[in-house]
Structure formats: C-alpha cells, structure tokens
C-alpha positions in Angstrom: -31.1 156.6 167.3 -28.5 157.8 165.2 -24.7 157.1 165.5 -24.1 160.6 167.4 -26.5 159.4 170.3 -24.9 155.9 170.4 -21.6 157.3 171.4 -22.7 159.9 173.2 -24.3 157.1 175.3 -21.6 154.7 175.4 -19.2 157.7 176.5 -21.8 158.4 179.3 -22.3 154.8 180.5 -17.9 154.4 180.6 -17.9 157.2 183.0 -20.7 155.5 184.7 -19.0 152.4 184.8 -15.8 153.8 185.7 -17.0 154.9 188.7 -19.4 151.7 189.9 -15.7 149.5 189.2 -14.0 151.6 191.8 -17.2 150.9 193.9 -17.7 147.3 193.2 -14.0 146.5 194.4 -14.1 148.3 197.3 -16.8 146.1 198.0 -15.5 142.9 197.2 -12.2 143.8 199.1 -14.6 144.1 202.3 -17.0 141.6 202.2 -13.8 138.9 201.3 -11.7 140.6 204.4 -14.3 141.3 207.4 -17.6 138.9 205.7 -19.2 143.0 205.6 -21.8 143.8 203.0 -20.5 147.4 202.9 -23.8 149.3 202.5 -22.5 152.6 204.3 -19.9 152.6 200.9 -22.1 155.3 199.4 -21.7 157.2 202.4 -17.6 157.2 202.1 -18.7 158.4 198.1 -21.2 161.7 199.0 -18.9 162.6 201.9 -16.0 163.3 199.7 -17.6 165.5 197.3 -19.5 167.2 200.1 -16.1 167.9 201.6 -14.1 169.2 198.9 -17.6 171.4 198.5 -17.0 172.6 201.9 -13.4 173.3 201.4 -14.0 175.1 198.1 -16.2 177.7 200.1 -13.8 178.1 202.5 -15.9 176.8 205.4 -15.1 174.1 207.7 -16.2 170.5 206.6 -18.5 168.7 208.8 -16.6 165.4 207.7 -13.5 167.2 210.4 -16.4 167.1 213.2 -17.4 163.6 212.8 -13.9 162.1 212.8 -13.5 164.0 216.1 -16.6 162.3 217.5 -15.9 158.8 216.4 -12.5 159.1 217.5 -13.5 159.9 220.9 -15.8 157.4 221.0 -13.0 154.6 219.8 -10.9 155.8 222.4 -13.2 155.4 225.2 -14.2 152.0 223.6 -10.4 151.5 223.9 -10.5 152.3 227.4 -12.9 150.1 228.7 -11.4 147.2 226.7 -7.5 147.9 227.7 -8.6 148.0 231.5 -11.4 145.4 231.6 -8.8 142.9 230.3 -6.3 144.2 232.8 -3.8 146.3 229.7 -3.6 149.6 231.7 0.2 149.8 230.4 -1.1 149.4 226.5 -3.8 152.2 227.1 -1.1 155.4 226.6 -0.3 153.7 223.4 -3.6 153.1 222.2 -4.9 156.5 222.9 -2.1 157.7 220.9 -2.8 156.2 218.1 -6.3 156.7 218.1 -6.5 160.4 219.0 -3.1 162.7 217.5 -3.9 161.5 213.9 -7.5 163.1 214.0 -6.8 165.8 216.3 -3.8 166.4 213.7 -6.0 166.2 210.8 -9.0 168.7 212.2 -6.0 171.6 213.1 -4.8 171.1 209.5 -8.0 171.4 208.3 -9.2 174.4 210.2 -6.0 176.2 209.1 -6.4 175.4 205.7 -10.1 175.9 205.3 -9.9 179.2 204.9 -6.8 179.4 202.7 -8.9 178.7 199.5 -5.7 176.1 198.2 -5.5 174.8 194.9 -7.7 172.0 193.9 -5.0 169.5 193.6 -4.5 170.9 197.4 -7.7 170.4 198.5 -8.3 167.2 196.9 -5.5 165.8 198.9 -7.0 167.0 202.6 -10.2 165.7 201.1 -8.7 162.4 201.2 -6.7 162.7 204.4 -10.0 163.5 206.2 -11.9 160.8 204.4 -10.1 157.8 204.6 -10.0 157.7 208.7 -13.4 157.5 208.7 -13.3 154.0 207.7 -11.2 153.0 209.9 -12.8 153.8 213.3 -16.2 152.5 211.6 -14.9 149.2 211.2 -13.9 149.7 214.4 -16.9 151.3 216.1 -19.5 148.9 214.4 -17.8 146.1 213.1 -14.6 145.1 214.7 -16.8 143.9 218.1 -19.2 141.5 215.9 -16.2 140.3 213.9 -17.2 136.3 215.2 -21.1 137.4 214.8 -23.2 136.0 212.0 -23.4 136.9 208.0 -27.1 138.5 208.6 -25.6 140.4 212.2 -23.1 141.8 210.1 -25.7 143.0 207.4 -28.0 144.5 210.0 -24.8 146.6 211.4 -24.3 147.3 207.9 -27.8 148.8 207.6 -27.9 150.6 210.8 -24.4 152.9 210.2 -25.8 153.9 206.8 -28.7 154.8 208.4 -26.8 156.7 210.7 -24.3 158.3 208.1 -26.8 159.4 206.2 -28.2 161.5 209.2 -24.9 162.7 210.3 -24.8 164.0 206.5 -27.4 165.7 206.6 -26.9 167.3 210.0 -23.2 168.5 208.9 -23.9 169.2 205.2 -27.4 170.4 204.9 -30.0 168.8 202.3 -29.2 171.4 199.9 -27.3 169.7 196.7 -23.3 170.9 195.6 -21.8 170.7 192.2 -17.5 171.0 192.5 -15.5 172.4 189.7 -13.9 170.2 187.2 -10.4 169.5 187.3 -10.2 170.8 183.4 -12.3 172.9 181.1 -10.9 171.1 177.9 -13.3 169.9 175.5 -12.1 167.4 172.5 -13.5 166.7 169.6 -14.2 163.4 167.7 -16.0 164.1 164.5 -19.6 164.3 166.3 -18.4 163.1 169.6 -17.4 166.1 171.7 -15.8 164.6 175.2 -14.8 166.5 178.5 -11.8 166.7 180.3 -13.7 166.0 183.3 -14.6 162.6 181.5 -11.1 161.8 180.5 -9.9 162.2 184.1 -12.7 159.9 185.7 -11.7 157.1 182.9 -8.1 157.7 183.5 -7.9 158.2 186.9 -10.5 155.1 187.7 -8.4 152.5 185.7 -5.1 153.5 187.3 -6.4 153.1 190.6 -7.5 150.1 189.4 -3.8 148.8 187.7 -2.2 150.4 191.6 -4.6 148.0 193.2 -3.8 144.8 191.2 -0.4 145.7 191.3 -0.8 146.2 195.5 -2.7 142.9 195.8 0.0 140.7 193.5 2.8 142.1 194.5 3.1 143.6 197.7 2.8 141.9 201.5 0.3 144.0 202.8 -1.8 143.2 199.7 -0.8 139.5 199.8 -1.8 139.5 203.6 -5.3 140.9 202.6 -5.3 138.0 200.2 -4.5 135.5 202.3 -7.7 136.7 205.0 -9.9 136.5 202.5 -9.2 133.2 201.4 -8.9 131.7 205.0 -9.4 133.6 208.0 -8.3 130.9 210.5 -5.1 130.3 208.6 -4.3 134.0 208.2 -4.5 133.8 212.1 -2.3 130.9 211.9 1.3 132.6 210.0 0.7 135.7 212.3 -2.2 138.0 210.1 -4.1 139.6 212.4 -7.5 139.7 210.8 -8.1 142.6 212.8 -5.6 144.5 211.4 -6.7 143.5 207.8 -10.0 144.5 208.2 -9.0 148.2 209.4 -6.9 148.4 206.5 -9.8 146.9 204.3 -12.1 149.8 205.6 -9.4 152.3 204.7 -9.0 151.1 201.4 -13.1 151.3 200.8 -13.2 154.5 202.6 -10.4 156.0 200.0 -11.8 154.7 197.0 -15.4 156.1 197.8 -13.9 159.3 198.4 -12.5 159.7 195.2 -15.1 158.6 193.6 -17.1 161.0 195.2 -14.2 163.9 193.9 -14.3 162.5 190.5 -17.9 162.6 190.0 -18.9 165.9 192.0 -18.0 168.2 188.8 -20.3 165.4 186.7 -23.7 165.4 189.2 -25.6 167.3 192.0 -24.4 165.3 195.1 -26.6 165.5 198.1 -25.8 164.4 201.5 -27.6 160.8 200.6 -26.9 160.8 197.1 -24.1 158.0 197.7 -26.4 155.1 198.5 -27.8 155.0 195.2 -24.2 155.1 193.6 -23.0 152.5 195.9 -26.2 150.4 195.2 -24.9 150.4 191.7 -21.3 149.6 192.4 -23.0 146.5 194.3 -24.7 145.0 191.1 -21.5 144.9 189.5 -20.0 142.8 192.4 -23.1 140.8 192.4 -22.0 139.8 188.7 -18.4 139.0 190.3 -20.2 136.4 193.0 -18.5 139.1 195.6 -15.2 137.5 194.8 -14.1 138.0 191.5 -12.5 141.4 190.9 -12.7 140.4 186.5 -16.1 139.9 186.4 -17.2 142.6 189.0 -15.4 145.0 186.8 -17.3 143.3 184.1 -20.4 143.6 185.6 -20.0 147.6 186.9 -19.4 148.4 183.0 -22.5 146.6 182.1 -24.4 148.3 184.7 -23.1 151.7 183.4 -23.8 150.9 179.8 -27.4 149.5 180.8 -28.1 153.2 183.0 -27.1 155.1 179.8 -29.1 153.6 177.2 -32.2 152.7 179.4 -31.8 156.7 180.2 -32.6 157.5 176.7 -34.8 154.8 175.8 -37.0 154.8 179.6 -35.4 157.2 181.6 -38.3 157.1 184.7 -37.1 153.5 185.1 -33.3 153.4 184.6 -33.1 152.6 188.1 -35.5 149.9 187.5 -33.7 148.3 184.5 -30.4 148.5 186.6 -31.5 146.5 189.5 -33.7 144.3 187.7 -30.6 142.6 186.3 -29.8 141.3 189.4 -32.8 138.9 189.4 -31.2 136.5 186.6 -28.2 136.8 188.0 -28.6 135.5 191.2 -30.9 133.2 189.5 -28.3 131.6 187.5 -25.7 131.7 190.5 -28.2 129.7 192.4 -29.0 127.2 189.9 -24.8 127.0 189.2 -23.8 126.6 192.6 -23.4 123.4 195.2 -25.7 123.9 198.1 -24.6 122.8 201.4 -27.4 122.9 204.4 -26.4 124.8 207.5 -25.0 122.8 210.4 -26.6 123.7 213.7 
C-alpha cells in the first residue's frame, strides 16, 4: 500500500465518518430524551435521498403519501384520546395542528413536483417533507409506551423499521437511485484528487454538528432537551413536558437522517432499505459514546469510518464484519468498567 492509497482511504473513511457522526448523535439525542433505541434512523436516511430522487424526475414522492397517512392516523388517535378523557373543546385545536401542516406540505409538494426547481430548491422541500415524519412516529409508536419498559421500547423500535422499510419499498420501488452532486469540482493535492461532493459532506456534516452544540449550550429549547435527558421526573417538575421533548427529539433525528441521506445520495446507490445498514453504523459509533457522550460518539463514528475504508481494501467481503465486530470489546470493556446494580422488582 503506497502513500496514494493511504489517503485515498483516509479521504474515503472521513466521508464515511462524517456521515455515521451525524447518525450517531441523532441517536444519542433520542435514546437520552424518549429511552428509544432509534433503529427506524436509517429509514429517516434512505427516505431523503429517495425523495430528492423523486423530485429530481419530476414525479410525486411517496414520502408526501405517507405523511398523509400517518397524519390521519395521529389525528384519529387524537380523537379518541381528546374525547375519551372528556377534552371535546381541545379537539379543534389538536386537529389543527396535526392535519394543515401536512396537508400544506403535500399541496406544496404536488405543485412543485413538476416544476423541476433548483437543487438548493428541492433539497429544501426534501427536508420539509422529511422531518414531519418523525414527529407523528414518535407519536404513533412511541409517545403511548412512553412509561413502558427499555426492551418494549426496543421491540417498537424494531417493528416501525420493519414497517418503514415496507412502506419504502411500496412508495419507492426496489430499484436503486443515484442524485446529482451538488458540484462537479475536482481539486487536486499532489496524488490526492478530492470531489466537491466530498468537501460538502465534510463541511456541511461538521457545521451541523457546531449548530447543534451551539443549540444544546446555548439555547432553551436545547437546554430543556438537556435537562430530560438527565432527569425525566425533574424536567416534569420546572414545567418540561417530556412529551414535548421527545417530538422535538424525533424531529431533530428525522432532519439529520434526511440530510444525510441528500449528502450521500450523489456518493452511493440508495435503495429503499439501504438506510439500515448506514444507521447500523452510526449506532457503533454511539456505542463507543456509552449512548451518552456526544465526544466520544463522534470519536467512535470516525473510527468506524476509518475501519470500513481500510478493511475495504485490505477484506472488502467482510468490511461489514470488521465494523461490527468492534463492538464486541467495546461493550466488553464497558461491562467490566461499569457499577452493576440488580433490578428491583
């Protein structure tokens, strides 16, 4: 292996890791705020680049179809729970909310579909039809098992991948998209040639990242988010409503896997369950974190892109087996490092 490959490698696994730090917060941010392993992350990931696909062609996504459908279910969930608990008066309200901003969203999108607007354009009602989606999951799946168990929360987790990854491929097809790149330009480094595409997946990856400290440190909202992760009850106590915080935790996760999923849709062939792996990937790295520590997640996600690219060259049938193999002394080490408490009946 000569100097050329090395870099060419470590440029490869950056990008990588780039993208599995985005992934590996978005996870942490979750699982602190709702006590969610956010398997269905992947989903939020393929979605976006099967979107902006859609919109590139000109054709309806099928991402506008199933925001309509979990919006109506919401709202009849909504329903039922306003005048069960004798509410009527809130239900107007409630509807409201639930049902303009995606009806809003699907006329936008069916007008501008067809319109073939600039990427910058279509990036942007990408993300506005994205990010709901997380939303009225968390409030669909999750928000009704938010006193259940760790492992009830897991097994929810597990069914609405499952049943994202069929909704995929019922609205997207099995066929696989590739999205143009946001540049063309190619740079030059002695022997290192590096794309455009690269430098915006580096750059725009770490920015989110600095917006997200920044949001976390030194806003409320991100302070309030803070504050349920470290103690639910208490949140509940100075007037957090955890419920609230874990809608606006599933937004967050849903926007960062949709732009990842733009960002890497010029790099590799998406298909409509290609986001599982990727998220699996993103969920190594916050393994290395413990699931709390944003540092050493971000850490971990590099390492786990570095370890793809070179294990490519060097064994590339088991990449994915070198990846997720590192997890074993991980945990092992976290186990032997940590205080055990037995459970309480």
């Amino acid at each position: 292996m000569d100097v050329s490959t090395i870099l060419i490698l470590a440029q490869d696994g950056l990008i990588n890791g780039a993208i599995y730090v985005l992934l590996a917060v978005a996870l942490i941010l979750v699982f602190g705020v709702t006590r969610v392993v956010l398997i269905p992350q992947g989903e939020f990931v393929s979605y976006g680049a099967l979107t902006l696909a859609s919109l590139q062609l000109g054709v309806m996504p099928g991402t506008v179809w199933l925001l309509l459908i979990l919006a109506g279910i919401v709202a009849a969930m909504e329903t039922v729970r306003l005048v069960s608990s004798g509410a009527g008066r809130e239900l107007p309200g409630a509807l409201a909310i639930t049902l303009v901003p995606p009806i809003a969203i699907a006329a936008l999108a069916k007008m501008c579909a067809s319109q073939h607007l600039a990427l910058g354009w279509q990036v942007l009602l990408t993300m506005l039809i994205v990010i709901p989606l997380g939303p009225l999951v968390y409030r669909l799946a999750f928000r009704p098992l938010a006193d259940a168990s760790s492992l009830v929360l897991l097994i929810a987790a597990v069914a609405v991948h499952f049943v994202l990854v069929g909704l995929g491929l019922l609205f997207f097809g099995a066929e696989g998209v590739r999205t143009p790149p946001f540049s063309d330009a190619q740079l030059t480094f002695g022997t290192l040639t590096v794309s455009g595409q690269s430098l915006w997946v580096c750059a725009t990856s770490f920015t989110f990242i600095a917006l997200l400290a920044w949001f976390f440190s030194r806003t409320l909202y991100g302070k309030a988010l803070r504050a349920v992760a470290f103690n639910r009850n208490g949140a509940r106590l100075v007037g957090i409503s955890p419920q609230l915080a874990g809608i606006f935790s599933f937004a967050l996760a849903a926007a960062i896997g949709c732009l990842s999923g733009v960002l890497i849709g010029p790099i590799t062939t998406v298909y409509y369950d290609s986001g599982f792996l990727i998220g699996l990937k993103g969920f190594v790295g916050a393994i290395v974190g413990g699931m709390a520590s944003y540092p050493l997640a971000a850490f971990g996600s590099l390492m786990v892109g570095f370890l793809e690219s070179y294990s490519s060259f060097w064994l590339s049938g088991y990449k994915d087996v070198m990846v997720f193999a590192a997890i074993i002394p991980i945990l092992l080490w976290r186990s032997l490092s940590s205080v055990h408490y037995e459970e309480e009946e």
